[in-house]
C-alpha positions in Angstrom: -30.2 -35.4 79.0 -29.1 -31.9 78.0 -30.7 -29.0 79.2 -31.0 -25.9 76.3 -31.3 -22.7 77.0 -34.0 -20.4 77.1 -33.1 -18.5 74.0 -32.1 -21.9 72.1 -35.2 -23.2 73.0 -37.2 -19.7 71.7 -35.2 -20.2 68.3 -35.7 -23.9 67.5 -39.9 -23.2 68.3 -39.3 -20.0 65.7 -37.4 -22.1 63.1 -40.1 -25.0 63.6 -43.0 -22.8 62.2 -41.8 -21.4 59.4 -43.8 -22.6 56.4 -41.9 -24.5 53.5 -43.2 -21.3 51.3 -42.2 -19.0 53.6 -38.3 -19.8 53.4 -35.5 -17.8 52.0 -34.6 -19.7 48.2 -31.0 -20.5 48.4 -29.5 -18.2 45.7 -28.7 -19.4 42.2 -25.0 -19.9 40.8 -23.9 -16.7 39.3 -22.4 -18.9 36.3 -24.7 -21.0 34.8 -24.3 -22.8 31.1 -25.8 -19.9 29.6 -23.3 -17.3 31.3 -20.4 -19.9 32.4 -16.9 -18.1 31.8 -15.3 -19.0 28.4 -12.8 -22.3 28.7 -10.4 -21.2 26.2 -8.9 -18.0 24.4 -10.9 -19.6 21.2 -14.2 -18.9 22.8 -14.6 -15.6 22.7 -16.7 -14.4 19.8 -14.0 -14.2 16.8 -15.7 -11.2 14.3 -16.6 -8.9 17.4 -13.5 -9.3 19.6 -10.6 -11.8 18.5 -10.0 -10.4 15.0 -10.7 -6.6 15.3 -9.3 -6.4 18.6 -6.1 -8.8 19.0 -5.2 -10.0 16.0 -4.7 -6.9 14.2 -2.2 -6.1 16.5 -0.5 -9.4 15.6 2.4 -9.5 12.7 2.4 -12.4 10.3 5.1 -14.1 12.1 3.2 -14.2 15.1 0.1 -15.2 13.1 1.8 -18.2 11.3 3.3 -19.2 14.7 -0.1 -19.6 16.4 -1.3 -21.1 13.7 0.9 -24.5 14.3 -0.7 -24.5 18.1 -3.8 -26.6 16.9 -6.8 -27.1 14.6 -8.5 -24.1 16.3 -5.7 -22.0 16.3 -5.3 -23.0 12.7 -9.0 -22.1 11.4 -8.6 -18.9 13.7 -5.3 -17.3 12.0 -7.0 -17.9 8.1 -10.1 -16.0 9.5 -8.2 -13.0 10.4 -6.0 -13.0 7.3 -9.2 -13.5 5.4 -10.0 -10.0 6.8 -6.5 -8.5 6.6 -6.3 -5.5 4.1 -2.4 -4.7 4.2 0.1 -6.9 3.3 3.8 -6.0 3.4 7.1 -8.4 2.6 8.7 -5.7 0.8 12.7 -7.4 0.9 11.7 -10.9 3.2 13.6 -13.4 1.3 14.3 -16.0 4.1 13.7 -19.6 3.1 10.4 -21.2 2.9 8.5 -18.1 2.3 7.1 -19.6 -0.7 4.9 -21.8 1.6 3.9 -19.5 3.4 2.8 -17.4 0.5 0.5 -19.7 -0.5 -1.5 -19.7 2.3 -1.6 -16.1 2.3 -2.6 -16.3 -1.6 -5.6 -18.9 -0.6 -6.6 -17.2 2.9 -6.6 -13.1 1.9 -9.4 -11.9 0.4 -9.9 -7.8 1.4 -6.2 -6.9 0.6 -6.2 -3.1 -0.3 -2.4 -2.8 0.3 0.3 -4.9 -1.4 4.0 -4.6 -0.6 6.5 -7.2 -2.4 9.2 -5.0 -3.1 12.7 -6.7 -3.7 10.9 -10.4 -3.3 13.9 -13.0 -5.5 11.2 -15.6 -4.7 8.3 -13.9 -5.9 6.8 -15.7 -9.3 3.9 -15.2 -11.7 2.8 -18.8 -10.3 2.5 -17.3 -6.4 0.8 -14.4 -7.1 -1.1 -14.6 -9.7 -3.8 -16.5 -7.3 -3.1 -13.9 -4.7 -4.5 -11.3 -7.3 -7.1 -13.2 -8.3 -8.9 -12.9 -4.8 -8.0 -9.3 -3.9 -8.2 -7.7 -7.1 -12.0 -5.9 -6.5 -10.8 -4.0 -3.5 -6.4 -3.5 -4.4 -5.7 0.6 -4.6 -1.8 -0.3 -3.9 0.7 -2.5 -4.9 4.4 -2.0 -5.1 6.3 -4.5 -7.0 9.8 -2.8 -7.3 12.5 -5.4 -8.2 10.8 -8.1 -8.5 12.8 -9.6 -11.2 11.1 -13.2 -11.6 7.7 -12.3 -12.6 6.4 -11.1 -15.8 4.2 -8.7 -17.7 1.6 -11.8 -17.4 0.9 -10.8 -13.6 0.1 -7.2 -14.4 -2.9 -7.9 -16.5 -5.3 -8.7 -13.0 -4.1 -5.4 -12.2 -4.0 -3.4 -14.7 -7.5 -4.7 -16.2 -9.7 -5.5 -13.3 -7.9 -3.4 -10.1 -10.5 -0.3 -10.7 -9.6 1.4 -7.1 -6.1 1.4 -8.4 -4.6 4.2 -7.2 -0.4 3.5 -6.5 1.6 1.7 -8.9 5.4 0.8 -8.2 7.2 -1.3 -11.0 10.8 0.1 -10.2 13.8 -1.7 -12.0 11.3 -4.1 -13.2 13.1 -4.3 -16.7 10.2 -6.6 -17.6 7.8 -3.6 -18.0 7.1 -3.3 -21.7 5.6 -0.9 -23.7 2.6 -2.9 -24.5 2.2 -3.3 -20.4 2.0 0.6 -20.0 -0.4 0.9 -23.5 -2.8 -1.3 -21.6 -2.4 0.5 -18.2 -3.0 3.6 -20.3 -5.8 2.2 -21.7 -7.6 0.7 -18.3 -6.3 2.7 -15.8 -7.5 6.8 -14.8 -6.9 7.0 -11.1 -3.9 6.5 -10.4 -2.1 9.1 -7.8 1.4 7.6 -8.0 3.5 5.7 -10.3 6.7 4.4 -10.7 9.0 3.1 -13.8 12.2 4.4 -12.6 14.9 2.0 -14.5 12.3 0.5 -17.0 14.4 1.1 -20.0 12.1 -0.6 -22.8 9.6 1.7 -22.8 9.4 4.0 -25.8 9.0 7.9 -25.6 5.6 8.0 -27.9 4.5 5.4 -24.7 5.0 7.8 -21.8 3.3 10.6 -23.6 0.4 9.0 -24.7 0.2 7.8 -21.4 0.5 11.1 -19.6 -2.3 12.7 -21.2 -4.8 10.2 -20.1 -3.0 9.5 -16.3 -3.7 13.4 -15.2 -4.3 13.0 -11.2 -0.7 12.1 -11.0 0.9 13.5 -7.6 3.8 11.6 -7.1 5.9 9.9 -9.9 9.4 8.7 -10.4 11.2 8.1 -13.7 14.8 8.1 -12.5 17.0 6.6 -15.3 14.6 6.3 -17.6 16.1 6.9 -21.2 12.7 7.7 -22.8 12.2 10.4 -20.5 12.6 13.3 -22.6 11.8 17.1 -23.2 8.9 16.2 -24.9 7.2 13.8 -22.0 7.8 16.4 -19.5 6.0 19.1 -21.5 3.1 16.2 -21.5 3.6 15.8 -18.0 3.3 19.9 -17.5 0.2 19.9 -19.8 -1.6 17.3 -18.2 -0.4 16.6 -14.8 -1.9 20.0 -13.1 -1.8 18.2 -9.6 1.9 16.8 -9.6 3.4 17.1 -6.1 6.7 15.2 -6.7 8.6 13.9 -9.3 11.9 12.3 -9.5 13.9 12.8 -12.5 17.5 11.4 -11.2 20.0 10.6 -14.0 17.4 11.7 -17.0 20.3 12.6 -19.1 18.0 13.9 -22.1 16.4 16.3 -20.3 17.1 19.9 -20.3 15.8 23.6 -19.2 12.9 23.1 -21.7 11.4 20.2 -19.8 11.5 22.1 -16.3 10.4 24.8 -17.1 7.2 23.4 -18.8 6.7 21.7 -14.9 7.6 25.0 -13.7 5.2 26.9 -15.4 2.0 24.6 -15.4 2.5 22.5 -12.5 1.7 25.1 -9.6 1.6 21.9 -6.6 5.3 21.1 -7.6 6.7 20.6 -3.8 9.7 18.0 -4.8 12.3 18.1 -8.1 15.2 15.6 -8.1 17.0 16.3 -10.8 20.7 15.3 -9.7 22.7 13.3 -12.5 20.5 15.6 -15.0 23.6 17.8 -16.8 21.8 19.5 -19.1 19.6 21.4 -16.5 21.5 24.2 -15.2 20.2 27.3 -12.9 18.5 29.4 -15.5 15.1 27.1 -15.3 15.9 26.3 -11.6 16.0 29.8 -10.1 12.3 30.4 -10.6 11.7 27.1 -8.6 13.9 28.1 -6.1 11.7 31.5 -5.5 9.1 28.8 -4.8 10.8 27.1 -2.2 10.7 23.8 -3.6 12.9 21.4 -2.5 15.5 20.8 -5.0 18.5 18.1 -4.6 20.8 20.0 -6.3 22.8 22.7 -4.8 22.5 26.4 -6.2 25.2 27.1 -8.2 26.2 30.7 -9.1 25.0 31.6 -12.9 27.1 34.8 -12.8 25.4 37.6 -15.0 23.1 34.9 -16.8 19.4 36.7 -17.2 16.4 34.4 -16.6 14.9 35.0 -19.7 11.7 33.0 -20.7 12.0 33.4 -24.3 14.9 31.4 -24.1 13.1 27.7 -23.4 11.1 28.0 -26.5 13.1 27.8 -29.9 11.5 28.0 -33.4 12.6 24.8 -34.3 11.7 22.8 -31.0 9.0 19.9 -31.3 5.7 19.8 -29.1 3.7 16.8 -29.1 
């Protein structure tokens, strides 16, 4: 028989009269159903963590690519496009795109920015339903060269986009003057705008459309034929905030025309006027004095006066 200790003993009659109530509980799991680490990426809360915190950070590519992993994955990725406000494929042509348009067209519905710029592929039938959801909360879109739509996906824009504020039709030779009539008619907030290479609007157009567009900042109307004298004194009247303007290859403009911008438009920061050969330094030397940038070298005008009598003739025709 085996012989315990002393002490042994002493513990084993301690042990043996301790109550059943008076026992240490054995502690609880730490993770419990309620508390249990998540079992996949998916189960962490989407609208407080996933999508504000990660997928942000994610370009579309990588977006589209998760979205193959699985169903979850799937339902996951339109979530965070629903939310997505910027959108740029400004000059992605690769093939297949298309598709992949659509599902941005059916999945974003808080798009603020819109960048398609130089998109072959891009056709009134994809984006008109892209407009359709985003057009409440759209302030700017940029459509420059795209060549296969037409003046039938500018009406979302032009009469229900109310936070419009940036415009960019560049080389979009389908810009007519009926387009920019409506625009005029609609629009009041934009800040910049863009027709440079839209020959088939009409001068009477761009003036009209000038007086009632007056927040302007930054606009571009490189080699634009209309783009006379006459608009830019419309522009000077009633473009008081104008920052930049690009007036490349505007062959029927002359001294008269800057100087009206020089004289009423007291922001002016940027003047392109290169290509322009009928400007010369007699209504660029004030500007100069100003330290605006201009993208024409100074040229010596020899004993020429600047003389401001001289941009006003008798016989010249304010609108």
């Amino acid at each position: 028989m085996c012989t315990l200790h002393p002490e042994e003993e002493a513990h084993l009659v301690a042990m043996a009269s301790v109550g059943p109530r008076s026992r240490t509980p054995s502690p609880r799991p730490f993770f419990n159903s309620s508390n249990a680490l998540p079992r996949s990426l998916f189960d962490i809360s989407w609208d407080d963590v996933l999508i504000p915190q990660v997928a942000i950070y994610l370009s579309l590519k990588d977006l589209f690519n998760l979205r193959c992993c699985s169903r979850t994955a799937q339902r996951f990725v339109e979530a965070a496009l629903e939310k997505r406000v910027e959108l740029h494929l400004s000059g992605n042509n690769t093939s297949n795109i298309d598709v992949g348009f659509r599902v941005l067209a059916r999945c974003c519905r808080r798009l603020e920015v819109l960048h398609l710029a130089c998109c072959r592929w891009l056709t009134d039938e994809l984006l008109l339903p892209l407009l359709a959801n985003n057009k409440k909360r759209l302030c700017a879109v940029n459509l420059n060269e795209c060549i296969n739509i037409t003046a039938l996906s500018l009406q979302p824009i032009i009469v229900e986009c109310k936070e419009l504020r940036m415009l960019k039709l560049s080389k979009c030779q389908w810009l007519t003057t009926g387009a920019v009539d409506a625009l005029t008619l609609h629009q009041s907030k934009l800040v910049e705008f863009d027709i440079s290479y839209c020959g088939a609007i009409g001068e009477r157009c761009l003036i009209i459309f000038f007086r009632k567009l007056n927040k302007l900042t930054v606009l571009s109307l490189a080699n634009t034929p209309s783009v006379t004298d006459q608009v830019l004194i419309q522009i000077g009247n009633y473009c008081r905030e104008l920052e930049h303007i690009n007036l490349i290859g505007c062959a029927a403009i002359s001294d008269y025309g800057v100087h009206a911008l020089s004289v009423h438009c007291p922001r002016l920061r940027t003047l392109l006027i290169r290509r322009c050969p009928r400007i010369t330094e007699r209504s660029l030397a004030p500007l100069r004095q100003r330290r605006l940038y201009i993208d024409r070298p100074q040229q010596d005008v020899g004993h020429n006066a600047y003389n401001l009598n001289d941009f006003y003739p008798s016989d010249f025709l304010v609108y």
